[in-house]
C-alpha positions in Angstrom: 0.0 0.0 0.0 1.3 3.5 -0.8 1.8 5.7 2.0 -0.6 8.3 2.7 -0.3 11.8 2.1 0.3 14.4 4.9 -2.7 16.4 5.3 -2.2 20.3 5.1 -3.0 22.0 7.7 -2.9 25.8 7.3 -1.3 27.8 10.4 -3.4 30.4 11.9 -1.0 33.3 12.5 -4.2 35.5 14.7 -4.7 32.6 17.0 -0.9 33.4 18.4 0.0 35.9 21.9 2.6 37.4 19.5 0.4 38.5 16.9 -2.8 39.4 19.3 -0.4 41.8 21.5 0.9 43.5 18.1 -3.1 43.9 17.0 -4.1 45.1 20.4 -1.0 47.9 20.9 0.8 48.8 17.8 -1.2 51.6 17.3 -0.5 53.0 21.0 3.1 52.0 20.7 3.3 54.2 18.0 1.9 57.0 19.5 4.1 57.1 22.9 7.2 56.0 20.9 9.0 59.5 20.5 8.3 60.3 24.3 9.5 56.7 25.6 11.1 54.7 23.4 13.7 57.3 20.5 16.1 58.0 23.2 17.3 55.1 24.3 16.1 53.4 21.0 16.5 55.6 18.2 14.5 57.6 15.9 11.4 55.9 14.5 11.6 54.5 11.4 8.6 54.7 8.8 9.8 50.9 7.3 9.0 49.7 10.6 5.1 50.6 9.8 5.4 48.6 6.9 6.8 45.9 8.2 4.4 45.5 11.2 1.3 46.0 8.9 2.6 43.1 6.4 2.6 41.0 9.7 -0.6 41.3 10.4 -1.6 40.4 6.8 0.7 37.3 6.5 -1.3 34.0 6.7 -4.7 35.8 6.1 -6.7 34.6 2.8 -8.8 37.4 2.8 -5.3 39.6 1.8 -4.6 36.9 -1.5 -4.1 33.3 -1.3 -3.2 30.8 -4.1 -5.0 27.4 -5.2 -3.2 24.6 -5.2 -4.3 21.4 -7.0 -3.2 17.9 -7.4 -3.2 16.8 -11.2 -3.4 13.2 -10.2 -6.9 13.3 -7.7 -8.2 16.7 -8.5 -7.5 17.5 -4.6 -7.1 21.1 -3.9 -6.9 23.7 -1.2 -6.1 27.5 -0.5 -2.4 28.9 0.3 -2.6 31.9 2.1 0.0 34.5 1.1 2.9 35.3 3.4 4.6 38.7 3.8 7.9 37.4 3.9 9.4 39.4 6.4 12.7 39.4 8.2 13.2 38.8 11.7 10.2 40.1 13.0 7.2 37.3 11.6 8.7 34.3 13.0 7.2 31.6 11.2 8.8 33.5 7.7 11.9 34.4 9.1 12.0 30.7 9.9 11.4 29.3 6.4 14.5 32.4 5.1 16.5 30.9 7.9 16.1 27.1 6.8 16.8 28.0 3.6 19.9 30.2 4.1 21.5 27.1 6.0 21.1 24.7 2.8 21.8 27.8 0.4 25.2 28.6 2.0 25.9 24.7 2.7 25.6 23.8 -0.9 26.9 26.3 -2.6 29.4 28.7 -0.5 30.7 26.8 1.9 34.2 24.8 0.6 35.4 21.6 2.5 37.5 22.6 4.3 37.1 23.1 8.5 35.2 26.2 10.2 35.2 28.1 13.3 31.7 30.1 14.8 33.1 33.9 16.2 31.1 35.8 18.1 32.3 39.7 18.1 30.6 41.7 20.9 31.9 45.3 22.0 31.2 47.1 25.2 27.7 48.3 26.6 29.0 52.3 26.5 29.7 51.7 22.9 26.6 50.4 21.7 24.5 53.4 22.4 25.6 54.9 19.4 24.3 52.3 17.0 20.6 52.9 17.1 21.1 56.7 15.7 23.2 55.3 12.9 22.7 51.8 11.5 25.4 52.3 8.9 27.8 51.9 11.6 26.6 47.9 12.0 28.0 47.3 8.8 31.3 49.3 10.0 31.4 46.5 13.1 30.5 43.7 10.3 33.8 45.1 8.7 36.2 45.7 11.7 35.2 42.1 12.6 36.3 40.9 9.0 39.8 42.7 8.4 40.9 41.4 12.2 40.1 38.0 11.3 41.6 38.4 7.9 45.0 39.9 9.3 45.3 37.2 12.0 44.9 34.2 9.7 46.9 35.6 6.9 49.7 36.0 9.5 49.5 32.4 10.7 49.6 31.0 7.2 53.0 31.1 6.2 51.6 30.6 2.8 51.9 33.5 -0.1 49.2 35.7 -0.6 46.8 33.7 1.6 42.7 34.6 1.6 40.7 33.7 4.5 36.8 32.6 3.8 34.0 34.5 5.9 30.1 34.7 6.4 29.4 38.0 8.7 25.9 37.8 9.9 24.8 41.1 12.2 22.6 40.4 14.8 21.0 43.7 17.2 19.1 41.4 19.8 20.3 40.0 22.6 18.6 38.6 25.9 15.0 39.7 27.1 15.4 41.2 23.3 17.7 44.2 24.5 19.2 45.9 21.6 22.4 44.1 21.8 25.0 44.5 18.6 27.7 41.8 17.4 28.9 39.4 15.0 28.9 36.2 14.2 30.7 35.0 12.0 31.4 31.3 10.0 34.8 31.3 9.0 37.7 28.9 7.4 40.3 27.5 9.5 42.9 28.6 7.9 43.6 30.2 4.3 43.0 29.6 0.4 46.4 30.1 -1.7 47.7 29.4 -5.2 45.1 27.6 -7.3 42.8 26.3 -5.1 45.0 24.7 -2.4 43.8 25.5 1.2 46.3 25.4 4.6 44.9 25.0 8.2 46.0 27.5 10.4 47.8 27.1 13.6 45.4 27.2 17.0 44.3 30.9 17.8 45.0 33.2 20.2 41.8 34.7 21.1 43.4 37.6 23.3 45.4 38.7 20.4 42.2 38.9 18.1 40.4 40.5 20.7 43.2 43.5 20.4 43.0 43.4 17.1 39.4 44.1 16.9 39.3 46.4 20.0 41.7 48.3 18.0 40.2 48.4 14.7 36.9 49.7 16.5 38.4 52.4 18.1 39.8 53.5 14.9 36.6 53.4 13.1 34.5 55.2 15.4 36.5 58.2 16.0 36.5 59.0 11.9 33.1 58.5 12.4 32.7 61.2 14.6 31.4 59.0 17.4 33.5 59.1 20.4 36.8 61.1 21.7 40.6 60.5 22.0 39.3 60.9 26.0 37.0 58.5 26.2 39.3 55.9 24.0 41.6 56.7 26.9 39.6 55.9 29.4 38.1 52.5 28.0 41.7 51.6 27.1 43.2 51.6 30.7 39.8 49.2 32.4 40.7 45.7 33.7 37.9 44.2 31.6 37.3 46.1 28.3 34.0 44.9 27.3 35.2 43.8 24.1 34.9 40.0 23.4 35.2 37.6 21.2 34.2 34.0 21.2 35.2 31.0 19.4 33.2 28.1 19.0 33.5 24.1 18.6 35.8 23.6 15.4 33.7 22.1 12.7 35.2 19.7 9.9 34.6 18.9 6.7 32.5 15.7 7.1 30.3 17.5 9.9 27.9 18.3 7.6 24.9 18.6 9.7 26.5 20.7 12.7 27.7 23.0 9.9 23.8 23.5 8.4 22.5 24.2 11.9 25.3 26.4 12.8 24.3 28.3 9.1 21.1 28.7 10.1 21.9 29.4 13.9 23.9 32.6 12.2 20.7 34.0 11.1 18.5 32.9 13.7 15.3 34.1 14.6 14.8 37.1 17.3 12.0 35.0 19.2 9.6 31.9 18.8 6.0 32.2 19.3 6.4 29.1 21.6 8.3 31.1 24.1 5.7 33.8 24.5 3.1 34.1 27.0 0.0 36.6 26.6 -0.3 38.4 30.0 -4.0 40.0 30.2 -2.9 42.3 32.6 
């Protein structure tokens, strides 16, 4: 006997906590937003609008749909159109996430083994980032050319080119507005025609400098902090800059290194985690 068919079940977005708190308060949330939330926040962007509206839409098949039919038993049913946001509709940021991981498995990734970096800076630096978003992809960048220089001068290899995926990720715990890296990137270097060289183990206090001092480079041309204040970060104990290195991931590890893809982009929060509190 042939196995039977799953049977579709379409979600239902408005039945969620997520999506009944969003109806219930956006429009208030808007309103206060300038007196409670642009200072510590930033100022409000008109996107945002778009994108919360377009959640509220997704899954709906009053908003468009399309039919679906089998050619074999005539069997059809209604798909409701999704409005494919990032990050903030879970269920499509979900599908973009699954399909990032087997995107970037199949076709950028080489065989050769990874490392997972993690690039955080201190809590008195991040206050400038929701003013200016252009300075994320200035981190994304400072986070790239340290990594680059430190591998290329443990490969004693001529002309040697690292491989990197930079994702940029702004939430952190209890969805504070956290900014860092993370990155997916080769273990060592690419050099000649196609020949690849493992680097020696890292330092990570050394890379840690490295960025720390890249950062502080970029921010002052950027107008955004002070020789003073550079100063004064430069002489604490603990400087709030950070990087972490994960589990070293080979070649034949093929199903670590998809999660660990998709982990790069993940979501911002699951609907499963949420509670509704009436009061």
């Amino acid at each position: 006997m042939s196995a039977s068919a799953a049977v579709y079940r379409p979600r239902n977005p408005q039945s969620s906590d997520f999506y009944r708190c969003v109806e219930d308060h956006f429009e208030t949330f808007v309103q206060v937003y300038e007196e409670r939330f642009e200072r510590p926040y930033g100022f409000w962007r008109p996107y945002l609008q778009k994108v919360i509206y377009r959640y509220l839409d997704c899954g709906g098949l009053h908003h468009g749909f399309a039919r679906v039919k089998c050619r074999d038993c005539h069997h059809e049913y209604l798909l409701a159109f999704s409005c494919k946001r990032r990050h903030f509709c879970p269920s499509c940021h979900q599908k973009r996430v699954v399909e990032f991981g087997e995107w970037l498995c199949s076709h950028v990734l080489k065989k050769v083994p990874h490392w997972h970096f993690v690039f955080s800076i201190p809590k008195i630096l991040r206050r400038y980032f929701p003013y200016e978003r252009n300075l994320l992809s200035d981190l994304s960048r400072c986070a790239w050319e340290s990594l680059k220089l430190f591998l290329q001068e443990a490969v004693p290899e001529k002309n040697p080119i690292p491989g990197a995926v930079i994702a940029i990720q702004t939430f952190g715990d209890l969805l504070g507005f956290n900014r860092h890296c993370h990155v997916l990137v080769t273990d060592g270097c690419f050099y000649g025609r196609g020949m690849f060289r493992v680097a020696p183990p890292l330092e990570m206090k050394k890379l840690e400098a490295i960025f720390r001092h890249k950062v502080f480079k970029m921010l002052p041309v950027r107008g955004r902090i002070t020789k003073d204040l550079i100063a004064m970060l430069s002489n604490w104990r603990h400087s709030g800059f950070q990087v972490f290195c994960g589990n070293r991931l080979g070649p034949e590890d093929e199903t670590d290194m998809e999660n660990l893809s998709r982990n790069i982009i993940q979501v911002s929060f699951l609907h499963k985690r949420m509670t509704c509190l009436p009061d």
